[in-house]
Residue frames as a rotation matrix with the C-alpha (Angstrom) as fourth column:
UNK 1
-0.199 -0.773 -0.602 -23.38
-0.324 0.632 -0.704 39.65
0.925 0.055 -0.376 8.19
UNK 2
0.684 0.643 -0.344 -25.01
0.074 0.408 0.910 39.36
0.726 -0.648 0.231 11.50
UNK 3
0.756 -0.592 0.279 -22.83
-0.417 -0.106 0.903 38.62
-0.505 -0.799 -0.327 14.69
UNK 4
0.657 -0.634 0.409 -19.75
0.686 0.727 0.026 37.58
-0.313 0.263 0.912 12.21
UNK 5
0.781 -0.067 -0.621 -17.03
-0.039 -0.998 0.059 39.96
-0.623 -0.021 -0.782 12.23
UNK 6
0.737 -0.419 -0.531 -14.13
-0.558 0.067 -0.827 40.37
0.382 0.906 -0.184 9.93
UNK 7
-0.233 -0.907 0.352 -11.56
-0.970 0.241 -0.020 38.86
-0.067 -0.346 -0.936 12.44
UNK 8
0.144 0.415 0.899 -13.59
-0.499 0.814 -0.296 35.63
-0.855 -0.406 0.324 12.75
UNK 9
0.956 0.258 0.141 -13.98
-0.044 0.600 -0.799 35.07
-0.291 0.758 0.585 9.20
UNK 10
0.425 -0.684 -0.592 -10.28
-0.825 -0.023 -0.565 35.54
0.373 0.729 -0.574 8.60
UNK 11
-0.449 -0.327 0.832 -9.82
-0.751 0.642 -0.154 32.82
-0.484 -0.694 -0.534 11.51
UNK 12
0.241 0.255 0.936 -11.61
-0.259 0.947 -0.191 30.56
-0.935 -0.197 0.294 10.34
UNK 13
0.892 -0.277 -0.356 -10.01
-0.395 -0.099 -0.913 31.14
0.218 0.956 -0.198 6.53
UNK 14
0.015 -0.972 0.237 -6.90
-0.987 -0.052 -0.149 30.44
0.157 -0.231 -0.960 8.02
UNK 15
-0.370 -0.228 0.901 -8.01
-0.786 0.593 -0.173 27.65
-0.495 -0.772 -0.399 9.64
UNK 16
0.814 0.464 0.349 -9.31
-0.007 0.609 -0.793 25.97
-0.580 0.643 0.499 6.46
UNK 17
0.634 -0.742 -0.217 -5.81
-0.712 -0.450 -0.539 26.93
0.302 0.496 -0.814 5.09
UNK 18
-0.114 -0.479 0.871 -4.33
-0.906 0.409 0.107 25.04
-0.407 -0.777 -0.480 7.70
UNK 19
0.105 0.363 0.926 -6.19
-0.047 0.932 -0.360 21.80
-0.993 -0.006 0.115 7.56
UNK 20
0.982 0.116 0.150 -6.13
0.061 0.554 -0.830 21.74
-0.179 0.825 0.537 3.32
UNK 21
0.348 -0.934 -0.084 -2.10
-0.936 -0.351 0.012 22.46
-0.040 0.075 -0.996 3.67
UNK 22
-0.490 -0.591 0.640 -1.81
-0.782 0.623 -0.022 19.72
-0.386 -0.511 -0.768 5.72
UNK 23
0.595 0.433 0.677 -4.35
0.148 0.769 -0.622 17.19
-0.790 0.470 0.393 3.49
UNK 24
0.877 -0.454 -0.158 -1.98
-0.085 0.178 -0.980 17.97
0.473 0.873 0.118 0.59
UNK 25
-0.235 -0.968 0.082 1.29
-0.879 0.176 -0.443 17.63
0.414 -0.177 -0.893 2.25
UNK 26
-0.121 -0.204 0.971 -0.45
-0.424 0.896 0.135 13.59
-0.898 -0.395 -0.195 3.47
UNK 27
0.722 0.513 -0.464 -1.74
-0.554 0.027 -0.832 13.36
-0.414 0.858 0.304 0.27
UNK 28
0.392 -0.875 -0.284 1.62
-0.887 -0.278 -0.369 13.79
0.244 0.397 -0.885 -1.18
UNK 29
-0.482 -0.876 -0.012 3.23
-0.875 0.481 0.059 11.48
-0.046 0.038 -0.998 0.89
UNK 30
0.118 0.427 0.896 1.05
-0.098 0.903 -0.418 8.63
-0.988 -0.038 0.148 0.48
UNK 31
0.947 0.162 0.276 1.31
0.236 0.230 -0.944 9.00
-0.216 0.960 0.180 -3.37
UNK 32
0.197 -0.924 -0.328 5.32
-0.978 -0.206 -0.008 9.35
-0.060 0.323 -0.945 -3.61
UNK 33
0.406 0.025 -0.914 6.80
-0.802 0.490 -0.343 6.63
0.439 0.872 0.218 -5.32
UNK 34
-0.497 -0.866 0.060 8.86
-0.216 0.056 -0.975 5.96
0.841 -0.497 -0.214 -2.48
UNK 35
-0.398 0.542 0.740 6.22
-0.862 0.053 -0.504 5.42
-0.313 -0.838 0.446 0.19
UNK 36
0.631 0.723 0.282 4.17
-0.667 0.691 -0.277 3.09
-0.395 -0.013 0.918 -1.91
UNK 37
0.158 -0.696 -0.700 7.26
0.004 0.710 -0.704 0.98
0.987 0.109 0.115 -2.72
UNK 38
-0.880 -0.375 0.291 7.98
-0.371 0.161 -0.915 0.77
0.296 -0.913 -0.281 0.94
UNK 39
-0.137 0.839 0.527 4.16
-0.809 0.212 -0.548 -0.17
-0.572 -0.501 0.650 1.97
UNK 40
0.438 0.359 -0.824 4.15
-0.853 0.454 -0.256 -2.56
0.282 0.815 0.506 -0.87
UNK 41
-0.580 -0.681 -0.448 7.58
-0.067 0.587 -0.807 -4.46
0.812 -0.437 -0.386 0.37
UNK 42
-0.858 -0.272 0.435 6.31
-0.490 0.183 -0.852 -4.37
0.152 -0.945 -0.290 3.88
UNK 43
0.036 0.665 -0.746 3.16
-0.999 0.051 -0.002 -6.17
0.037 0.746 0.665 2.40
UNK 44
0.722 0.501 -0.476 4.36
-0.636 0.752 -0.174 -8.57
0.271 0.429 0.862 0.78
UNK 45
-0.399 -0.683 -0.612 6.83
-0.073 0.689 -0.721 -9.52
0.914 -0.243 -0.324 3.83
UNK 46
-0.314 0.834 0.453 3.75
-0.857 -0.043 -0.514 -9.54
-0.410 -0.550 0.728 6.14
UNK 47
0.588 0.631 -0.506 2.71
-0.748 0.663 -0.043 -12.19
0.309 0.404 0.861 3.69
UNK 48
-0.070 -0.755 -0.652 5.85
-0.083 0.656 -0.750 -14.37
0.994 0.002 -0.109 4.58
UNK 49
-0.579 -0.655 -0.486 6.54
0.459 0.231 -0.858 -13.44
0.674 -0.720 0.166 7.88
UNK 50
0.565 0.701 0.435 4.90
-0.100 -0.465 0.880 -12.19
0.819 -0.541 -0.193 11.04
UNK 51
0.089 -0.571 0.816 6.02
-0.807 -0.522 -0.276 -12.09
0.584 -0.634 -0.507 14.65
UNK 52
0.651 -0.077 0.755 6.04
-0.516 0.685 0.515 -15.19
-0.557 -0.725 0.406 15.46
UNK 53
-0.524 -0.784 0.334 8.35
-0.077 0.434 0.898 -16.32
-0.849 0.444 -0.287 12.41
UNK 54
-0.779 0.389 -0.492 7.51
-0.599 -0.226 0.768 -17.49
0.188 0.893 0.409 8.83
UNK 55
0.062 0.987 0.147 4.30
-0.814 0.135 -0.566 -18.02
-0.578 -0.085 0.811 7.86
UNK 56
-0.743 -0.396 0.539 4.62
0.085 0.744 0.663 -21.84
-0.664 0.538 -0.519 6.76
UNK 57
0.055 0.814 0.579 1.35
0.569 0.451 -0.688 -22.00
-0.821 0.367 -0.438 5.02
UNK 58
0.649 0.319 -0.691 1.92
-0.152 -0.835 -0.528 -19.28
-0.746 0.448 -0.493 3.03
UNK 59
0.046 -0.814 -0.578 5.03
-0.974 -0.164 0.153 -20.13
-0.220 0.557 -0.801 1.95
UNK 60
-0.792 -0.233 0.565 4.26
0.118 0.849 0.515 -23.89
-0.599 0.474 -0.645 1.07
UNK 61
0.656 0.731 -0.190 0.88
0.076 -0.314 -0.947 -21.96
-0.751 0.606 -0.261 -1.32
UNK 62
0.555 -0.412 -0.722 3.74
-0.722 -0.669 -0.174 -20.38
-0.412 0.618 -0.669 -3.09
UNK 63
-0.469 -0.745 0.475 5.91
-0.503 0.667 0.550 -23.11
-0.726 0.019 -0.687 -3.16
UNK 64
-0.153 0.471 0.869 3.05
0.289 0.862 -0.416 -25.38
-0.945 0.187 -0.268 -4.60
UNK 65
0.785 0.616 -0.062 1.89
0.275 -0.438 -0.856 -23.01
-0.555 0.655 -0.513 -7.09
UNK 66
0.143 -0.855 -0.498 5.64
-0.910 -0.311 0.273 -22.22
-0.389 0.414 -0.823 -8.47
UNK 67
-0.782 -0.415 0.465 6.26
-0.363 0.910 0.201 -26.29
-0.506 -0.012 -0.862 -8.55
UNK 68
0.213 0.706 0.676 2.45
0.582 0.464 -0.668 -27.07
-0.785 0.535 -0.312 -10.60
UNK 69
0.850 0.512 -0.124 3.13
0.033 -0.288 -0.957 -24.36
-0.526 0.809 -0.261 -12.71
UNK 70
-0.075 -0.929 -0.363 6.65
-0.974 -0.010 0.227 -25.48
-0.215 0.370 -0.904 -13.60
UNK 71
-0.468 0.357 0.808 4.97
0.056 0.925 -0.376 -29.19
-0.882 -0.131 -0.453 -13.73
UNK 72
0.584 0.812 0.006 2.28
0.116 -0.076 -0.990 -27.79
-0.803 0.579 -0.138 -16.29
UNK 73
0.386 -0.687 -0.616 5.37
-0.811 -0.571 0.129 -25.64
-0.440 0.450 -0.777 -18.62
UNK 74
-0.703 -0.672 0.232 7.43
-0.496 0.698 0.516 -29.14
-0.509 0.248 -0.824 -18.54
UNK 75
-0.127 0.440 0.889 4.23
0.306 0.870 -0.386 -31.29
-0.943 0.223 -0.245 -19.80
UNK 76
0.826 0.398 -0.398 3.08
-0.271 -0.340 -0.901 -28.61
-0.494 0.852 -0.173 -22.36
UNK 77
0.346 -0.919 -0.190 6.70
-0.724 -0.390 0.569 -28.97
-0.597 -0.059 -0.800 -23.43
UNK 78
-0.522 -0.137 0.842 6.85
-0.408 0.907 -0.105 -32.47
-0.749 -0.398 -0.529 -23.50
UNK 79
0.060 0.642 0.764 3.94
0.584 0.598 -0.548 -32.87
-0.809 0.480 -0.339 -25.24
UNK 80
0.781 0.410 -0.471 4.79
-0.189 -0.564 -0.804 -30.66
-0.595 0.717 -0.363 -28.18
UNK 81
-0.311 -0.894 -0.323 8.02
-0.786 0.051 0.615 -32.07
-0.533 0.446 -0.719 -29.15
């Protein structure tokens, strides 16, 4: 075993204990249902807003794309009666 004694190797056993304790207890909380429903919301009100107020562009993308595809719905419509 060379210059490695038994105290060392239990230190450093421990200390691999440690560190995979604590990679499953972030693990964890990054994959609770609850975390990624909070990071998600705060997402996709990053997409709206920022710190300086709303984001117009963004919200006139959405706007457009809600209003063509309620444009398209009404023609198919239209044209099937």
């Amino acid at each position: 075993m060379g210059d490695r004694n038994l105290s060392s190797i239990e230190s450093e056993i421990e200390d691999a204990r440690t560190r995979l304790a604590s990679t499953i207890d972030q693990l964890a909380y990054r994959t609770s249902p609850k975390t990624i429903a909070k990071r998600e919301v705060g997402q996709f009100k990053a997409f709206f807003v920022n710190a300086n107020g709303p984001r117009v562009d963004n919200i006139a993308k959405v706007a457009a794309g809600v209003a063509g595809t309620i444009a398209v719905f009404a023609l198919i419509r239209k044209i099937v009666k």
